[in-house]
N, C-alpha and C positions, 0 to 999 in steps of 0.2 A: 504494500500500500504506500501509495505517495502522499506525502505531508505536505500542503503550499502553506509557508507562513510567511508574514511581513515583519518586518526588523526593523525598527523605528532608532535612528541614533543623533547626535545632534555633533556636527563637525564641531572646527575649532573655532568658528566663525557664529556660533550658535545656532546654524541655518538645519533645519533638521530635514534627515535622510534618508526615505523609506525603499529599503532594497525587498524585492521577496525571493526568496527562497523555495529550492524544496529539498523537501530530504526522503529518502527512503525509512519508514518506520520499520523495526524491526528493535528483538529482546537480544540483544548480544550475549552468549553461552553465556550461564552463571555457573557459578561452582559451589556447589554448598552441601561442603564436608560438616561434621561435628565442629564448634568453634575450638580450635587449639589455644594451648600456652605458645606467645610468639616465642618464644626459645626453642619450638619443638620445628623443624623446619618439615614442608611441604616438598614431595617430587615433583618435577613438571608430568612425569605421567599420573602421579596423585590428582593434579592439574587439570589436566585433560579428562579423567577419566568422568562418565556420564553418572550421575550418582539419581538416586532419586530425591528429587525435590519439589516445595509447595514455595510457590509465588505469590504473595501476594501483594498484588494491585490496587491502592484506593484510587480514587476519585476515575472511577473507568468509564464514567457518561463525561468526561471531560477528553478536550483534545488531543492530548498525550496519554493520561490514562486507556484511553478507548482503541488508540491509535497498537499503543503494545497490547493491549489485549486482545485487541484481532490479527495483530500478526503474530503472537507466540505459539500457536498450535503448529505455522511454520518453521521457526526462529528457535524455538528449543524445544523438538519434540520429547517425549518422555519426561518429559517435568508435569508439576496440574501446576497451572495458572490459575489462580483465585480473585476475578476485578468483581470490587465493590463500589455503588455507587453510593452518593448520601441519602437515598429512597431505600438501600439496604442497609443502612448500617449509619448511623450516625456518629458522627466523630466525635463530635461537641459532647457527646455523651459520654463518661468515662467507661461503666459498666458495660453498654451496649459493648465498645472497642475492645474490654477484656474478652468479653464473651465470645465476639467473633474472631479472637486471637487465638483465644483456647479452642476455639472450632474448626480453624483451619492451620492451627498449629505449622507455621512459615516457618520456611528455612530463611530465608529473603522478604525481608516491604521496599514494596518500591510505590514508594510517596508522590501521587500525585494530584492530592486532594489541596484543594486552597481555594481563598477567597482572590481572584485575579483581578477583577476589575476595578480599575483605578476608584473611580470617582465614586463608587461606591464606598469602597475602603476610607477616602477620604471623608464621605456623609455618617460615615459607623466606626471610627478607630477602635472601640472596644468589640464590637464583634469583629472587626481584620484579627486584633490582636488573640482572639479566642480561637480565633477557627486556625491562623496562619503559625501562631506560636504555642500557644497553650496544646491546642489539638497535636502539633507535631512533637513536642515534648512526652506527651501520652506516651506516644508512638515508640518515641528512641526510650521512651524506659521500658515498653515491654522488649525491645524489644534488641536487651543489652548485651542477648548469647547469642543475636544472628548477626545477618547483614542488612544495612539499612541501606538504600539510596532514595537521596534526597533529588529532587530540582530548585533552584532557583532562578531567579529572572534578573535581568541587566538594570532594573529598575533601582538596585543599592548601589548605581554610582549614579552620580551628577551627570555624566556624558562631558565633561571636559575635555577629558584625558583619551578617551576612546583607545581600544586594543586590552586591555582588559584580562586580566588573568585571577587566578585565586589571590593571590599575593595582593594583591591591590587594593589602598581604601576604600573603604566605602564610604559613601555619601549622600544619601537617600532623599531625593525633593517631595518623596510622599509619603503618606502613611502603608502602602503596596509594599512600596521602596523598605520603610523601615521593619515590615511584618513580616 
């Protein structure tokens, strides 16, 4: 499945610059052995090797969520892929999140639940901050003996600087930006 997105960035000139893209959607192999002591080292055929694993997916009626979840049946056969929307499972809810934790028992969350829209965010900073920080905080405490991935968005820099790495400060003009 092809992804068409647009990438909004703001030169140095402050003139802003909407490029769009596409990208091919797809769940790149996971690997999800037992979590190790990092002193215990891993083989690259340990590595490679196919193991059985549960995926699981929030926010799967959104863009990215939906996007991996309809390609993983191709992208990593023999794993179960688990996408929940917020109609199944609500995040904001502590209990419900244990429950569906303990129910699909993941090797892997791969986090794509959030509150995205700017000006939203900006009309509600306490529900951004509930749904964007609090909800994913849930998340990474259950979720402390696997592997977690996150997304983020380009909205915790200013657009100054443009090119952009982890290393880089942040500097967030919204409540989006700051959540």
């Amino acid at each position: 499945m092809m992804i068409l997105y647009t990438f909004a960035r703001a030169d140095r000139g402050m003139r802003i610059i909407v490029e769009q893209h596409t990208i091919e959607s797809r769940i790149f192999p996971v690997y999800c052995p037992p979590m190790r002591p990092e002193s215990q080292s891993v083989t690259m055929d340990q590595r490679t090797a196919v193991a059985p694993c549960r995926v699981w997916i929030t926010g799967a009626g959104g863009l990215i969520g939906n996007a991996l979840l309809q390609s993983a049946s191709r992208s990593v056969p023999g794993r179960q892929v688990y996408g929940t929307t917020r109609q199944q499972v609500d995040l904001n809810n502590a209990t419900a999140v244990r429950k569906a934790f303990q129910s699909i028992q993941p090797d892997v969350i791969i986090h794509c639940a959030a509150l995205t829209k700017t000006a939203i965010c900006d009309l509600d900073p306490v529900q951004a901050r509930t749904v964007n920080i609090d909800m994913t905080r849930r998340l990474v405490e259950l979720a402390e003996r696997i592997r977690f991935v996150f997304f983020s968005t380009d909205l915790v820099f200013d657009g100054r600087a443009g090119q952009y790495d982890e290393t880089a400060d942040v500097n967030p003009l919204s409540v989006y930006g700051e959540t």
